[in-house]
mmCIF file of the N, C-alpha and C atoms, coordinates in Angstrom:
data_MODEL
# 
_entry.id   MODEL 
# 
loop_
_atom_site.group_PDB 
_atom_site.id 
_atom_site.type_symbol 
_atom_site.label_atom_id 
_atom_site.label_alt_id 
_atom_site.label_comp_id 
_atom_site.label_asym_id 
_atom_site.label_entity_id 
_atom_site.label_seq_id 
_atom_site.pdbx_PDB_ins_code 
_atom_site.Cartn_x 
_atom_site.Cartn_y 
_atom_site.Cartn_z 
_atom_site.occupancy 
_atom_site.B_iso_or_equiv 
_atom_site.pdbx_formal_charge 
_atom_site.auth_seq_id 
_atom_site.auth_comp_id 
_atom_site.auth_asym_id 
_atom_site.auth_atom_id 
_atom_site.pdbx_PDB_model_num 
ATOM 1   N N  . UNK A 1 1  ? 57.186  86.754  98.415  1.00 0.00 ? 1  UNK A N  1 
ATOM 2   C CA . UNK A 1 1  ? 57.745  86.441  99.709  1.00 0.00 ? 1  UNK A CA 1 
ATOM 3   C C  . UNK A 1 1  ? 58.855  85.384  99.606  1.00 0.00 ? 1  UNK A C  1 
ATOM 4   N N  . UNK A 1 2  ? 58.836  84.690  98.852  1.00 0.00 ? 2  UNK A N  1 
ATOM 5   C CA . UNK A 1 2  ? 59.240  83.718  98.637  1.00 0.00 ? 2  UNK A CA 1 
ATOM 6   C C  . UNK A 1 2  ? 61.066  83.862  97.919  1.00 0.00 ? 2  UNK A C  1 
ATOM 7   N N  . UNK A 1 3  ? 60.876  84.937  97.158  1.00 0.00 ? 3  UNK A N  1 
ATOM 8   C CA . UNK A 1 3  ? 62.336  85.862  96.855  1.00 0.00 ? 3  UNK A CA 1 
ATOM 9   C C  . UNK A 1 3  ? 62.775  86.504  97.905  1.00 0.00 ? 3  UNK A C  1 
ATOM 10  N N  . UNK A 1 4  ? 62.457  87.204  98.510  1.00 0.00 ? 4  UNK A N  1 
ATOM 11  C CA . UNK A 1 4  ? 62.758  87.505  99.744  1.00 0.00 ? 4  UNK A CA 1 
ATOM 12  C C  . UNK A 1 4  ? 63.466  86.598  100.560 1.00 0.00 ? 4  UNK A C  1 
ATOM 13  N N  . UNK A 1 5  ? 62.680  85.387  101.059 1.00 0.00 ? 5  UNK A N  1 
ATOM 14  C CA . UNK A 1 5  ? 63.554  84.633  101.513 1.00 0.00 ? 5  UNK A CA 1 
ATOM 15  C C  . UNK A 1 5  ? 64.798  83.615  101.045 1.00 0.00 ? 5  UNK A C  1 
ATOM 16  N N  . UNK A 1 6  ? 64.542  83.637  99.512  1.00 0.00 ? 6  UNK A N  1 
ATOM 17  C CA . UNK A 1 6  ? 65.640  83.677  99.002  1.00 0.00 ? 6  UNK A CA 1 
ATOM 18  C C  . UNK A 1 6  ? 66.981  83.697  98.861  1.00 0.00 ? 6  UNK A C  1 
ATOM 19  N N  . UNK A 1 7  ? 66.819  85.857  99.015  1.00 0.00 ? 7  UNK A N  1 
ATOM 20  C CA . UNK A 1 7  ? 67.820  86.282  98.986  1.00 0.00 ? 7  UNK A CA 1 
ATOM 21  C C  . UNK A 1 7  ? 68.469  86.379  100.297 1.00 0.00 ? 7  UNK A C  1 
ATOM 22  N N  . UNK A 1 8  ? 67.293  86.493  101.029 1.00 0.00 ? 8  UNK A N  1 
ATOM 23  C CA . UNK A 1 8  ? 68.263  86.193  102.879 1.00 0.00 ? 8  UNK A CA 1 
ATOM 24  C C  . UNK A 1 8  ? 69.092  85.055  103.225 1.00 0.00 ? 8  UNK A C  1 
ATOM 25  N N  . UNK A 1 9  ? 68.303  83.326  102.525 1.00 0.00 ? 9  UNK A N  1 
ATOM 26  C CA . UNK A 1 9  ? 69.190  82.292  102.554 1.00 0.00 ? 9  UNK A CA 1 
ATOM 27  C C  . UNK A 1 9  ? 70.736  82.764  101.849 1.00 0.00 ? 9  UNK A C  1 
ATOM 28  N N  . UNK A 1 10 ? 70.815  83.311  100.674 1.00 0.00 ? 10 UNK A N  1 
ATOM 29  C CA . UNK A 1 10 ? 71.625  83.596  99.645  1.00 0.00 ? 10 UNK A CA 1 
ATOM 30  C C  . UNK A 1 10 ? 72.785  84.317  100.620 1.00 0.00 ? 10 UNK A C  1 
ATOM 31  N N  . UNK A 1 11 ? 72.083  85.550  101.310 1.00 0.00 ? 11 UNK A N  1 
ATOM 32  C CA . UNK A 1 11 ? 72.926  86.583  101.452 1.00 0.00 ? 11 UNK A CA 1 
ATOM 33  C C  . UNK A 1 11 ? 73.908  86.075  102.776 1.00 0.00 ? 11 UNK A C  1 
ATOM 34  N N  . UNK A 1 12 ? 72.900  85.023  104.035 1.00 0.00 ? 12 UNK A N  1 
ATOM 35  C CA . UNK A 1 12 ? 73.488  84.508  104.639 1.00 0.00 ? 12 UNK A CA 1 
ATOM 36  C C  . UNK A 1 12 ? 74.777  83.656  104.832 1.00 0.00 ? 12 UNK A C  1 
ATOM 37  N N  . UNK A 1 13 ? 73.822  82.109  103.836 1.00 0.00 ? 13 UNK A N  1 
ATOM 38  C CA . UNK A 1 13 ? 75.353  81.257  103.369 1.00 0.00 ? 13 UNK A CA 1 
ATOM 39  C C  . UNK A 1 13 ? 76.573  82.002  102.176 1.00 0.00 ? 13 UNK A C  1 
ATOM 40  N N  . UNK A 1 14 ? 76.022  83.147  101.853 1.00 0.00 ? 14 UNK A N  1 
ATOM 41  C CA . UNK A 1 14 ? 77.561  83.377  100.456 1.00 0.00 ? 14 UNK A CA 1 
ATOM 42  C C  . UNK A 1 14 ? 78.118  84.289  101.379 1.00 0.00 ? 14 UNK A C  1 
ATOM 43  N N  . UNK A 1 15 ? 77.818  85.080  101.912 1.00 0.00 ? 15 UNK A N  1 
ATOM 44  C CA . UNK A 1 15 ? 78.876  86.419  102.208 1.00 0.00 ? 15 UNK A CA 1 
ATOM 45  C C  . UNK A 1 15 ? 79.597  86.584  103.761 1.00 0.00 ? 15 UNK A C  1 
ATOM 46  N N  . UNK A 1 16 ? 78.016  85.782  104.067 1.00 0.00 ? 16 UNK A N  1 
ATOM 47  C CA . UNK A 1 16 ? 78.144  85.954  105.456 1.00 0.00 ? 16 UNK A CA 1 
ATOM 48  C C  . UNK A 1 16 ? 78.970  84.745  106.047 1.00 0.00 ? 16 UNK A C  1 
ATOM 49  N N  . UNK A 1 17 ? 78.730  83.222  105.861 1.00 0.00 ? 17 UNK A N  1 
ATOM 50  C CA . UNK A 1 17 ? 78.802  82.297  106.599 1.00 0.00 ? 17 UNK A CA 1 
ATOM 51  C C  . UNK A 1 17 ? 80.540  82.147  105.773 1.00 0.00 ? 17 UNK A C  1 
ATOM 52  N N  . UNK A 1 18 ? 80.183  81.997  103.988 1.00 0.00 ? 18 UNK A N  1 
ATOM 53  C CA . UNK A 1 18 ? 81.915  81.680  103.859 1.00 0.00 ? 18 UNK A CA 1 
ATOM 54  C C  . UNK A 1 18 ? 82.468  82.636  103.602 1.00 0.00 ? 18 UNK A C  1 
ATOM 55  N N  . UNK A 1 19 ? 82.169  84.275  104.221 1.00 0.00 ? 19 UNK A N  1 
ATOM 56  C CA . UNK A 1 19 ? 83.347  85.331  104.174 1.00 0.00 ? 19 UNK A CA 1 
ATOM 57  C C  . UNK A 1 19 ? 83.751  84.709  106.029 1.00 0.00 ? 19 UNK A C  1 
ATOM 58  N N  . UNK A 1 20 ? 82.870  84.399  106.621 1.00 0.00 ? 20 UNK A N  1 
ATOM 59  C CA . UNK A 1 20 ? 83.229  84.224  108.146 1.00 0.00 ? 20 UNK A CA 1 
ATOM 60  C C  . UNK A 1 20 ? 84.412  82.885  107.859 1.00 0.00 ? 20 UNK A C  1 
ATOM 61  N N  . UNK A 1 21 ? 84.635  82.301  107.233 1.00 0.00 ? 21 UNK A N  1 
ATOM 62  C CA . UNK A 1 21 ? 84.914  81.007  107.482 1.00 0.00 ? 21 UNK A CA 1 
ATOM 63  C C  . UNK A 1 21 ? 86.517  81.281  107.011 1.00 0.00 ? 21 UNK A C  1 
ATOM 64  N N  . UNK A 1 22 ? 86.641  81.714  105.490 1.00 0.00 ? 22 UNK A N  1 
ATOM 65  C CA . UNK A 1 22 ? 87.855  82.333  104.471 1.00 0.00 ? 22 UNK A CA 1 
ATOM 66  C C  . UNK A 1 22 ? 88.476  83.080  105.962 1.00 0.00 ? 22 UNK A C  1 
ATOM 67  N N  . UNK A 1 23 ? 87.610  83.992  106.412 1.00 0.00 ? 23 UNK A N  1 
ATOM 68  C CA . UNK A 1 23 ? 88.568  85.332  107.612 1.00 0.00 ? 23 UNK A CA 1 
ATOM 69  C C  . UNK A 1 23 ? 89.254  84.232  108.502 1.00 0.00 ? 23 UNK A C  1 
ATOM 70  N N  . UNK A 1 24 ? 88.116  83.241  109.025 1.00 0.00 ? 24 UNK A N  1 
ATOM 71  C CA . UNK A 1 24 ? 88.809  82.333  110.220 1.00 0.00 ? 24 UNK A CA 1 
ATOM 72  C C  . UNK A 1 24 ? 90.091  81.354  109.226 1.00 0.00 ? 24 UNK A C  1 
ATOM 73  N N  . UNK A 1 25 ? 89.901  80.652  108.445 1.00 0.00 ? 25 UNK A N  1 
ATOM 74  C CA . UNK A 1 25 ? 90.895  80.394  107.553 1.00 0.00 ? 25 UNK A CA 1 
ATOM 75  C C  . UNK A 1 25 ? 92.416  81.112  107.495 1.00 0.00 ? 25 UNK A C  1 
ATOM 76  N N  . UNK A 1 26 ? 91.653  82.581  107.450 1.00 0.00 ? 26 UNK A N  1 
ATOM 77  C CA . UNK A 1 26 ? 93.053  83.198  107.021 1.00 0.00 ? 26 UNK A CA 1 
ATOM 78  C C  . UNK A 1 26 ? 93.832  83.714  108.162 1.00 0.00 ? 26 UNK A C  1 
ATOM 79  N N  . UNK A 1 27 ? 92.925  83.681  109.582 1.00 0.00 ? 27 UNK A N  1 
ATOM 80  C CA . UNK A 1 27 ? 93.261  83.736  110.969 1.00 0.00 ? 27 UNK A CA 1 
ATOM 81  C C  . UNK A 1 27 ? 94.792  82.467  111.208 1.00 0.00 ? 27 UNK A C  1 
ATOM 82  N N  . UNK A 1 28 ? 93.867  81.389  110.495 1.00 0.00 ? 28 UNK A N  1 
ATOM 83  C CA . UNK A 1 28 ? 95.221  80.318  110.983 1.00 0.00 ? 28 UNK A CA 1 
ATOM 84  C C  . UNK A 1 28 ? 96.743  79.965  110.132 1.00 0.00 ? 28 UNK A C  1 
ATOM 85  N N  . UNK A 1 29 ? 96.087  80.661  109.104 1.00 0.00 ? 29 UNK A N  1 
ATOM 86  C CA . UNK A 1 29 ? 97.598  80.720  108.125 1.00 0.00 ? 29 UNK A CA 1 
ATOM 87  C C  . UNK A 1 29 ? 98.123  81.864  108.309 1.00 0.00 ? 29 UNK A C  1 
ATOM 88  N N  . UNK A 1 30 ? 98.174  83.128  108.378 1.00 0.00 ? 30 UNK A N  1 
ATOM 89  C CA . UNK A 1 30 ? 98.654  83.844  108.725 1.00 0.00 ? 30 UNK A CA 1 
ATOM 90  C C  . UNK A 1 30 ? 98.944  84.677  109.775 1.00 0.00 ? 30 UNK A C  1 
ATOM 91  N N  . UNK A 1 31 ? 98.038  84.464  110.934 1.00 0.00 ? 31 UNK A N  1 
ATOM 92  C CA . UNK A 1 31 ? 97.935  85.250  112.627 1.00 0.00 ? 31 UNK A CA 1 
ATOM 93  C C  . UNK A 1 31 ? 96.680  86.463  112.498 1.00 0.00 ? 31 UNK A C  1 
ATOM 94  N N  . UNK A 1 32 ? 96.644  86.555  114.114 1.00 0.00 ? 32 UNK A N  1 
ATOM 95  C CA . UNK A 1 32 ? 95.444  87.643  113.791 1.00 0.00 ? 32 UNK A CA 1 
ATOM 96  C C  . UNK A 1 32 ? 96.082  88.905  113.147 1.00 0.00 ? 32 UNK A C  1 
ATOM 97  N N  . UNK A 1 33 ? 97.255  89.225  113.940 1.00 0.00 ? 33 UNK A N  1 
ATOM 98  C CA . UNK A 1 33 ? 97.684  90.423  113.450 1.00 0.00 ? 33 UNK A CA 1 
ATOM 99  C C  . UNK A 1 33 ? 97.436  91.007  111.602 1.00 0.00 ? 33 UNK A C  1 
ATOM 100 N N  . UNK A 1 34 ? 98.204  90.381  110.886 1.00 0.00 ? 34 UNK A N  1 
ATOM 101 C CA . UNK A 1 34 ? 98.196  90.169  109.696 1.00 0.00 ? 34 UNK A CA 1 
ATOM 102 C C  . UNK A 1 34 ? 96.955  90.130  108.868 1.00 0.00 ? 34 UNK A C  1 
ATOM 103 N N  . UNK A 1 35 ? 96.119  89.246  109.554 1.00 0.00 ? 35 UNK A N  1 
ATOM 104 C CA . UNK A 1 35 ? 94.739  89.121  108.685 1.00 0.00 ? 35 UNK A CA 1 
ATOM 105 C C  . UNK A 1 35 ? 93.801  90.350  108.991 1.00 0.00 ? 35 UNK A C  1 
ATOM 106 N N  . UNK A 1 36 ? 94.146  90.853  110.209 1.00 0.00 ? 36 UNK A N  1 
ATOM 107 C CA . UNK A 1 36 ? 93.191  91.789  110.792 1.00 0.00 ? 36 UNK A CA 1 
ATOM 108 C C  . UNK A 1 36 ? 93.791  93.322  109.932 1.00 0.00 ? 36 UNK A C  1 
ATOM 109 N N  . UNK A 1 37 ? 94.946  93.151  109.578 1.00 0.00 ? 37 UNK A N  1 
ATOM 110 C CA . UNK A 1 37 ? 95.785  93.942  108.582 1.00 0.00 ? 37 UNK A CA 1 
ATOM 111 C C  . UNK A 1 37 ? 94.793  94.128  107.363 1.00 0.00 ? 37 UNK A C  1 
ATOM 112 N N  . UNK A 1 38 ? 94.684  92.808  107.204 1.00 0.00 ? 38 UNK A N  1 
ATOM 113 C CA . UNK A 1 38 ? 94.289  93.046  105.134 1.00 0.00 ? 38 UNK A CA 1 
ATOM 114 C C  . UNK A 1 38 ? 92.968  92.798  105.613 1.00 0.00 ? 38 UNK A C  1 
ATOM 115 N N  . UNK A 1 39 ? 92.023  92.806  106.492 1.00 0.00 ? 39 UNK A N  1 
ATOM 116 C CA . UNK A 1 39 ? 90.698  93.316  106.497 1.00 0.00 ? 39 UNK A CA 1 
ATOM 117 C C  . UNK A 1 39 ? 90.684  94.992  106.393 1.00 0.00 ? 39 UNK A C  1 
ATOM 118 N N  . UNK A 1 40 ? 91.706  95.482  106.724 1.00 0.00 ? 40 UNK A N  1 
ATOM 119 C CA . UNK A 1 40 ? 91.346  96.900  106.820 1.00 0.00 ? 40 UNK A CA 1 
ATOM 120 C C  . UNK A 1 40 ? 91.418  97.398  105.031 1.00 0.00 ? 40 UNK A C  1 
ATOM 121 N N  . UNK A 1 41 ? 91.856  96.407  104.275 1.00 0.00 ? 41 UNK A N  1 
ATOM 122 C CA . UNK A 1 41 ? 91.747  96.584  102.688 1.00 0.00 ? 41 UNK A CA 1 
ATOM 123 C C  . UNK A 1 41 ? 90.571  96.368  102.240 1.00 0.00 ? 41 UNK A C  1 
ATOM 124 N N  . UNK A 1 42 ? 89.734  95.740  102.697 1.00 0.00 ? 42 UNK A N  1 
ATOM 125 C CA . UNK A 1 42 ? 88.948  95.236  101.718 1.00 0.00 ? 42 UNK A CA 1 
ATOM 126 C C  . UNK A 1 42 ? 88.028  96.623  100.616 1.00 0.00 ? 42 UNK A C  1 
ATOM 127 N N  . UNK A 1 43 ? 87.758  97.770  101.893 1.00 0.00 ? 43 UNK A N  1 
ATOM 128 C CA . UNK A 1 43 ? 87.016  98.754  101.123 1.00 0.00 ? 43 UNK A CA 1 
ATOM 129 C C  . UNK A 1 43 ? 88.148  99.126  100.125 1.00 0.00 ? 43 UNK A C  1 
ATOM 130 N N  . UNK A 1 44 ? 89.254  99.235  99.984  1.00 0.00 ? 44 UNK A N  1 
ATOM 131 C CA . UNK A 1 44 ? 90.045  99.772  98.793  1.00 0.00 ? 44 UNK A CA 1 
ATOM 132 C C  . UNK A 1 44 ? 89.887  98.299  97.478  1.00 0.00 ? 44 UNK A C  1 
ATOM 133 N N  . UNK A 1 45 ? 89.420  97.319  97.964  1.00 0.00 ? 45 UNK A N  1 
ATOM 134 C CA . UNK A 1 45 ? 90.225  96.695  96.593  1.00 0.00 ? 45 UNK A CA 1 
ATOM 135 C C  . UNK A 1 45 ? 88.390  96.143  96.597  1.00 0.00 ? 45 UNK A C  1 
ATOM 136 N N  . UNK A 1 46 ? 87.216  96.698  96.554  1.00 0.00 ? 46 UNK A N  1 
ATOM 137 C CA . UNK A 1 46 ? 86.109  96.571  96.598  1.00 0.00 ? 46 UNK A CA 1 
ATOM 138 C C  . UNK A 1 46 ? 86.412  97.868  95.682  1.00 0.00 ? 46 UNK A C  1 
ATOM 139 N N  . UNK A 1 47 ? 86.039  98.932  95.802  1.00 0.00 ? 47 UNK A N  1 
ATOM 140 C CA . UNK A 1 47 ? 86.673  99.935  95.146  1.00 0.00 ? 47 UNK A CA 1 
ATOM 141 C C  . UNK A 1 47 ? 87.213  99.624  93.879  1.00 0.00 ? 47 UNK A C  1 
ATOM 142 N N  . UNK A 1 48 ? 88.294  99.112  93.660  1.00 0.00 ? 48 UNK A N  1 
ATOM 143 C CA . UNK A 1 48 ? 89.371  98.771  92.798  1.00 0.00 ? 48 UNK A CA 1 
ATOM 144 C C  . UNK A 1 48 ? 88.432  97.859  91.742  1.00 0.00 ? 48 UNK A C  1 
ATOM 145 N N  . UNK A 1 49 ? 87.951  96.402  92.352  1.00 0.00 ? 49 UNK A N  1 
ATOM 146 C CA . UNK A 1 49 ? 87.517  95.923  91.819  1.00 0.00 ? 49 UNK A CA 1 
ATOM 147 C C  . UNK A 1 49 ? 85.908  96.490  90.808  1.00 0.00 ? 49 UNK A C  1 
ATOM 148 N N  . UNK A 1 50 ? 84.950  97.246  91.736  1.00 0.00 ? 50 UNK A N  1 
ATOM 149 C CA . UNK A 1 50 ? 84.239  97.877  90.924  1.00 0.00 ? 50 UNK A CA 1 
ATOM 150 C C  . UNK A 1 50 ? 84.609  98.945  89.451  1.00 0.00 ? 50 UNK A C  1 
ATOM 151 N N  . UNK A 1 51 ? 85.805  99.531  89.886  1.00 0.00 ? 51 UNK A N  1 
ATOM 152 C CA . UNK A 1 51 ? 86.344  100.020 88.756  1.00 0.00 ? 51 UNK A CA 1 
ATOM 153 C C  . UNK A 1 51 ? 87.132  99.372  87.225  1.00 0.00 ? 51 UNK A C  1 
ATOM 154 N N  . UNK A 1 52 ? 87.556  98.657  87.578  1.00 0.00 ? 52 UNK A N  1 
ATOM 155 C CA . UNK A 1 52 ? 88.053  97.291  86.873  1.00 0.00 ? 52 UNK A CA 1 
ATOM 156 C C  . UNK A 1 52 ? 87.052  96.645  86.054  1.00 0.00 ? 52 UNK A C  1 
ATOM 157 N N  . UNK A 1 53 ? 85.899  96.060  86.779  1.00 0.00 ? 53 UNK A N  1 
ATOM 158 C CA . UNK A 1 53 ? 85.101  95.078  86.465  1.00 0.00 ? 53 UNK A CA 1 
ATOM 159 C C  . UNK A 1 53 ? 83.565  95.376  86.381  1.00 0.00 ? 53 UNK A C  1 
ATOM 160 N N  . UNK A 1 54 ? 83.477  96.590  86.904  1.00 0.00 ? 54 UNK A N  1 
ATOM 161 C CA . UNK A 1 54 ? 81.689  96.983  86.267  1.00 0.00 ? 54 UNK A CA 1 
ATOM 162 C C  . UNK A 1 54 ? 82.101  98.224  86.025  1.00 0.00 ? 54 UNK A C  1 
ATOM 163 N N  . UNK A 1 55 ? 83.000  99.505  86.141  1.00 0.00 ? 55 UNK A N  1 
ATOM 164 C CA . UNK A 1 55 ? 83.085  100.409 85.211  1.00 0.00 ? 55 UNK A CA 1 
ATOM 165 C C  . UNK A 1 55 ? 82.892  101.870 86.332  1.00 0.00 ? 55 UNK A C  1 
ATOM 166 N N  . UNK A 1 56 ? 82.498  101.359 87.364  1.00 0.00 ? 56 UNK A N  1 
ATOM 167 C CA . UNK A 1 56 ? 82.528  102.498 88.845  1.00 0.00 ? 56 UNK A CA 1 
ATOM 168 C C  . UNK A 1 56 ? 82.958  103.473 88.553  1.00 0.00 ? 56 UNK A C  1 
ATOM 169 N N  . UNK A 1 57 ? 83.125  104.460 88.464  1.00 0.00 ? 57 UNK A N  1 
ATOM 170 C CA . UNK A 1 57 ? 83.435  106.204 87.854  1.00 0.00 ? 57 UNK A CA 1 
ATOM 171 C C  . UNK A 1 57 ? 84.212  106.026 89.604  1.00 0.00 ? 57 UNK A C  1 
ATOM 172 N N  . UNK A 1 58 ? 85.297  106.505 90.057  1.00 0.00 ? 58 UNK A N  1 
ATOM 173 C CA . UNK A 1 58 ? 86.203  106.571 91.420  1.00 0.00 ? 58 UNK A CA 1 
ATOM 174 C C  . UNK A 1 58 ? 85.897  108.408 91.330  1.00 0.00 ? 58 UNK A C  1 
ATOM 175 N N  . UNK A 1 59 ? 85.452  108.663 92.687  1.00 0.00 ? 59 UNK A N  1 
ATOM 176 C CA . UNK A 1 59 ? 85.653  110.355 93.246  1.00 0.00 ? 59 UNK A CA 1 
ATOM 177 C C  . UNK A 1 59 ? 87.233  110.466 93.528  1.00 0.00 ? 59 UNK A C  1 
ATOM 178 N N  . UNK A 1 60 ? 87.820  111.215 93.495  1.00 0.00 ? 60 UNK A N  1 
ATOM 179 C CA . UNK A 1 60 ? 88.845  111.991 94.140  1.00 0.00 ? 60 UNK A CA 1 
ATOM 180 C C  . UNK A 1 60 ? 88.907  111.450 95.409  1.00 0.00 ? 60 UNK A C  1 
ATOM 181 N N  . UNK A 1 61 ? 87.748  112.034 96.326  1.00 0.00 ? 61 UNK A N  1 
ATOM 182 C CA . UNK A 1 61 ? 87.664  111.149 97.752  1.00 0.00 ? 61 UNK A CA 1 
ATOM 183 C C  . UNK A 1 61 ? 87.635  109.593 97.785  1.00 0.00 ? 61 UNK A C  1 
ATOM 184 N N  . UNK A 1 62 ? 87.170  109.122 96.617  1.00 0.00 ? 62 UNK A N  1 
ATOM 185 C CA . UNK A 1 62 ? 87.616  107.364 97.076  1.00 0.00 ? 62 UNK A CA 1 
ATOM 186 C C  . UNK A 1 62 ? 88.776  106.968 96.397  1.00 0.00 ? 62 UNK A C  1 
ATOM 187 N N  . UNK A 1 63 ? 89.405  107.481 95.662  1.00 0.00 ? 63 UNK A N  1 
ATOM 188 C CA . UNK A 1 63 ? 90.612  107.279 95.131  1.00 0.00 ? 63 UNK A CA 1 
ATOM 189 C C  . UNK A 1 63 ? 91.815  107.672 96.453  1.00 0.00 ? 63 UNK A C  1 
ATOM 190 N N  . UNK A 1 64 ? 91.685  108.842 97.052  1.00 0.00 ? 64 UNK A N  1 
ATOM 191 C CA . UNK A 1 64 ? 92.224  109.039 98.191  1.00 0.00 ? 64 UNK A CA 1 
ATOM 192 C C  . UNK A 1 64 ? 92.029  108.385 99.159  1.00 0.00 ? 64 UNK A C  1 
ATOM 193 N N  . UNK A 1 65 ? 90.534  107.583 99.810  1.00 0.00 ? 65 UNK A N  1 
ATOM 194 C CA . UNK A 1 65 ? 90.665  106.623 100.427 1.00 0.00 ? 65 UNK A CA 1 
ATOM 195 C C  . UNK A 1 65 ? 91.325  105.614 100.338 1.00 0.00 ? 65 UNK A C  1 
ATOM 196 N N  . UNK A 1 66 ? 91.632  104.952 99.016  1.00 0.00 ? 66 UNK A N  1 
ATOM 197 C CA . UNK A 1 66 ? 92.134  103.896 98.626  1.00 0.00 ? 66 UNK A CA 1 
ATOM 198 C C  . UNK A 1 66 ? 93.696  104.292 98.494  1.00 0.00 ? 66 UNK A C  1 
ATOM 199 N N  . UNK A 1 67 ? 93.995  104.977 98.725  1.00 0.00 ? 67 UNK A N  1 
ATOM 200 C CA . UNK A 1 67 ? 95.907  105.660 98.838  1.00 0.00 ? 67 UNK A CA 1 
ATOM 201 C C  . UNK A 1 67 ? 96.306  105.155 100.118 1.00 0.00 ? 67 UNK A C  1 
ATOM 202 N N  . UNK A 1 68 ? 95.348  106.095 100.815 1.00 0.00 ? 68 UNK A N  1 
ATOM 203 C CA . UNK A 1 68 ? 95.642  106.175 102.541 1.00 0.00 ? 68 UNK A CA 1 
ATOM 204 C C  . UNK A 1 68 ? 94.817  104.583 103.450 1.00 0.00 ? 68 UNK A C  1 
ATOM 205 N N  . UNK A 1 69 ? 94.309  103.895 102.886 1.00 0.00 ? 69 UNK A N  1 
ATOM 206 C CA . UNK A 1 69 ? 94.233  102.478 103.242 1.00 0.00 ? 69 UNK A CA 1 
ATOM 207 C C  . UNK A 1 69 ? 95.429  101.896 102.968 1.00 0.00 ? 69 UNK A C  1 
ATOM 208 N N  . UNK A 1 70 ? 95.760  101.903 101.697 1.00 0.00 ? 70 UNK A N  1 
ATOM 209 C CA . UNK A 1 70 ? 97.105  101.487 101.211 1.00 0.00 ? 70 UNK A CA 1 
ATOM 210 C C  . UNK A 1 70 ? 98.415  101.894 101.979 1.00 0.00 ? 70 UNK A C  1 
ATOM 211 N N  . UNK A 1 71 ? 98.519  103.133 102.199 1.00 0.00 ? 71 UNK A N  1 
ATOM 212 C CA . UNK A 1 71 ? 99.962  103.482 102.865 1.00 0.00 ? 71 UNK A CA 1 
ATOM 213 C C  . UNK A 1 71 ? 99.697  103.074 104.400 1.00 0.00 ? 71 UNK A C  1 
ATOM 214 N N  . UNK A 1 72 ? 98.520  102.966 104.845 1.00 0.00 ? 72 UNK A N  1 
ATOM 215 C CA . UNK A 1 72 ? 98.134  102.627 106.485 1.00 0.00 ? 72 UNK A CA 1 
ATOM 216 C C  . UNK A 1 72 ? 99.312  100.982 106.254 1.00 0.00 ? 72 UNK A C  1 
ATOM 217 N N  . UNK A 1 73 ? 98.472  100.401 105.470 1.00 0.00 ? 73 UNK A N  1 
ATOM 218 C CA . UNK A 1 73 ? 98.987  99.009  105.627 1.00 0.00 ? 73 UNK A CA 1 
ATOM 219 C C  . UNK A 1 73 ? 99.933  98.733  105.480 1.00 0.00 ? 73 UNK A C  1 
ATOM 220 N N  . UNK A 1 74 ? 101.014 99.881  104.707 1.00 0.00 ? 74 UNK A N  1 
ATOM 221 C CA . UNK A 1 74 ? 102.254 99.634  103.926 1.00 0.00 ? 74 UNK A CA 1 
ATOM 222 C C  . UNK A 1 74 ? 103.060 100.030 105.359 1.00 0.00 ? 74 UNK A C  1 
ATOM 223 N N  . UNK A 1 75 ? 102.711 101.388 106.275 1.00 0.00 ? 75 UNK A N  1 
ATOM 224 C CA . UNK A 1 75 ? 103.106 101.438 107.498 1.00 0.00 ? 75 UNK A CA 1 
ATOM 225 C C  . UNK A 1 75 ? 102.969 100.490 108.343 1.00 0.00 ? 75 UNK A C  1 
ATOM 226 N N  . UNK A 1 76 ? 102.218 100.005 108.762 1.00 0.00 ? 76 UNK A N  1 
ATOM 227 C CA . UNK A 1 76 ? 101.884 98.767  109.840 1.00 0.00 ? 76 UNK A CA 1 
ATOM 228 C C  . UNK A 1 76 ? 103.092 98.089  109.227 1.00 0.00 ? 76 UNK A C  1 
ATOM 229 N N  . UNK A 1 77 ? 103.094 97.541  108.000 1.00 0.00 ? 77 UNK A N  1 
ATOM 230 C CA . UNK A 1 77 ? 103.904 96.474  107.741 1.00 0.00 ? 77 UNK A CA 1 
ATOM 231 C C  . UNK A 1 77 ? 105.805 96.848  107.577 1.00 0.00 ? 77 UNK A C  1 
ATOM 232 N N  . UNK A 1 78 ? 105.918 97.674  107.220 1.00 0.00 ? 78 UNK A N  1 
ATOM 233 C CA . UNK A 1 78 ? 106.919 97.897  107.653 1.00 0.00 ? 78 UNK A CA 1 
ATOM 234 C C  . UNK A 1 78 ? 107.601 98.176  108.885 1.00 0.00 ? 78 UNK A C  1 
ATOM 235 N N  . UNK A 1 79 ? 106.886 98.690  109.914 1.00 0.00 ? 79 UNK A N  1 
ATOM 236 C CA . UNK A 1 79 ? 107.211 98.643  111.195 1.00 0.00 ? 79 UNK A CA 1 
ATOM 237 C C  . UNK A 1 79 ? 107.455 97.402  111.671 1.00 0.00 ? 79 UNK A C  1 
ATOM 238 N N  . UNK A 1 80 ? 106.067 96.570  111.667 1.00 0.00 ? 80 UNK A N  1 
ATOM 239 C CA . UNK A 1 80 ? 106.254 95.378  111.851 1.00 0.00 ? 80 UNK A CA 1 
ATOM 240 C C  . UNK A 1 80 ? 107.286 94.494  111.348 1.00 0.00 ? 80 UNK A C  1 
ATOM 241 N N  . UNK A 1 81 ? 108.325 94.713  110.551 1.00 0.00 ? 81 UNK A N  1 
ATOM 242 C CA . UNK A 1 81 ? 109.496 94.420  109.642 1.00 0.00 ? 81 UNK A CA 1 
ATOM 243 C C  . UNK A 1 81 ? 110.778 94.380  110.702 1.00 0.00 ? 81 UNK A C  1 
ATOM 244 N N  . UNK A 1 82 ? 110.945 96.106  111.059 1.00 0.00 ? 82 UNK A N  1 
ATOM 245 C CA . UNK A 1 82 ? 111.740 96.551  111.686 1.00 0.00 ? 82 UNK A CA 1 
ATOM 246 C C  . UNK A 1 82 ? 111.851 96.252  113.097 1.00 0.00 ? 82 UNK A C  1 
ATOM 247 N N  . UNK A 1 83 ? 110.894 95.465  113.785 1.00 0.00 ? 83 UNK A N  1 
ATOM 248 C CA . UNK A 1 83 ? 111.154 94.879  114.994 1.00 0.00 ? 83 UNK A CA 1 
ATOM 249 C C  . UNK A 1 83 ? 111.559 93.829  115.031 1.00 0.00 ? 83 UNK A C  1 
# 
């Protein structure tokens, strides 16, 4: 029981409390727009990084996810350029 609660303290303060904190962080250096931008990355470079760094075998379909996350953002941002 005692691991258990553990890993809930664990899972709370690491991912939860300072991924909340880094997002609000990155809210004030860069705007919502922008940050709310490169949240829509994270599943591609989660992805990326498993392949890289523990050896993740990528499907076709998540390799294509990770294209079309990529060109989403590359659109947003270039529009956003052109105004």
């Amino acid at each position: 029981m005692a691991e258990i609660a553990l890993q809930g303290l664990y899972q709370g303060l690491g991912p939860g409390f300072i991924g909340f904190m880094l997002f609000t962080f990155s809210i004030t250096k860069l705007g919502a727009p922008k940050a709310g931008a490169l949240s829509a990355l994270v599943p591609a470079v989660t992805a990326v990084l498993g392949f890289v760094f523990l050896g993740e075998a990528l499907s076709l379909v998540e390799i294509g996810g990770v294209g079309l996350a990529v060109a989403g953002i590359a659109i947003v941002a270039l529009g956003a350029e052109r105004r």
